[in-house]
C-alpha positions as CSV (number, residue, x, y, z in Angstrom):
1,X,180.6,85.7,92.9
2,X,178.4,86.2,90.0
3,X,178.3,89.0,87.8
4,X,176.0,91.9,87.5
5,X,173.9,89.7,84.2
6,X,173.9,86.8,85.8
7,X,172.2,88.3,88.7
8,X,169.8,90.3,86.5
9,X,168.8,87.2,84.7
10,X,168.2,85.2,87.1
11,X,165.6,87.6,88.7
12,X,164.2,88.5,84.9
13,X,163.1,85.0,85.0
14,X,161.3,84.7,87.9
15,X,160.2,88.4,87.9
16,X,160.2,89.1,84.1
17,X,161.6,92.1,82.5
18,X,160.1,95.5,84.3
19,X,161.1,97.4,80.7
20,X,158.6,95.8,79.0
21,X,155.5,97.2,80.5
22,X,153.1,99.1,78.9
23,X,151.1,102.1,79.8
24,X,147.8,99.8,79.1
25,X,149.1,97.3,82.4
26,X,147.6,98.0,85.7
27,X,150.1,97.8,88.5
28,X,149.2,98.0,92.2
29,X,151.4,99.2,94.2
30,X,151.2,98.0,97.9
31,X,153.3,98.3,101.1
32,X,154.6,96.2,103.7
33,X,156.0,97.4,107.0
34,X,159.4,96.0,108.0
35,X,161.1,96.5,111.2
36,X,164.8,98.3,111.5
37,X,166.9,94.8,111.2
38,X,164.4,93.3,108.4
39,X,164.9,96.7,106.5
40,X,168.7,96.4,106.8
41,X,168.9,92.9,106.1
42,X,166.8,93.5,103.0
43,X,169.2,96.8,101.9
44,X,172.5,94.5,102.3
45,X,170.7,91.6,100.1
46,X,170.3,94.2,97.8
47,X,173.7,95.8,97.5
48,X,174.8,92.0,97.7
49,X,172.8,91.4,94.6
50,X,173.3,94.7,93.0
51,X,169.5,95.1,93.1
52,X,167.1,97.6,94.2
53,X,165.0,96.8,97.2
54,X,161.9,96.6,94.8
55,X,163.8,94.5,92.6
56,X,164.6,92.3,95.8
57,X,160.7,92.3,97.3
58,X,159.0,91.7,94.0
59,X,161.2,88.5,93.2
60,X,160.5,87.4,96.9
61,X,156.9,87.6,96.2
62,X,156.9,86.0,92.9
63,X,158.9,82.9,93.9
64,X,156.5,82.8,97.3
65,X,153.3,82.3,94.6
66,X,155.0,80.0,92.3
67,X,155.6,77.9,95.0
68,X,152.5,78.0,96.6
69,X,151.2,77.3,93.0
70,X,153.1,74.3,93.4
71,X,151.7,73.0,96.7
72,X,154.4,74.5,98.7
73,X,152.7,75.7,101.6
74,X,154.1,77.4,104.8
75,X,153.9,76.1,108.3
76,X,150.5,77.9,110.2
77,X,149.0,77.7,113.5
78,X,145.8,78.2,115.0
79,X,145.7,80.2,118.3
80,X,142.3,81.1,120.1
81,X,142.4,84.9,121.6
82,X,140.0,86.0,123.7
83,X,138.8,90.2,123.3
84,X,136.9,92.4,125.4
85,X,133.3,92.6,124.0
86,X,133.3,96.3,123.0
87,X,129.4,96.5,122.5
């Protein structure tokens, strides 16, 4: 298993060094709803990886944009619903 740094670094890269921020950068946070078993899956990845949960989300959400960036897209569908007409 690899060490604590190893670990460390290899998210720094993708999600750079947090310490580094300054007062002047703008930061929004957002939230995400997760279910029970997403929620516990994501807190044993996290004691796995010796991570905090943000630490975890943010470097999910980085490598999902880099990829994209790269053409990496992920699979969609189109469904047609059909909803009461309220008016």
């Amino acid at each position: 298993m690899a060490k604590k740094e190893q670990i460390a670094g290899a998210f720094n890269s993708i999600i750079g060094d947090q310490r580094i921020r300054t007062k002047k950068d703008k930061v929004n946070p957002v939230g995400i709803a997760l279910d029970p078993e997403e929620l516990g899956r994501l807190d044993q990845i996290a004691n796995e990886l010796k991570q905090s949960r943000h630490a975890v989300l943010l470097y999910a959400v980085r490598d999902f944009i880099r990829r994209y960036d790269q053409g990496e897209r992920p699979k969609t569908k189109t469904e047609t619903k059909t909803l009461l007409d309220a008016s």
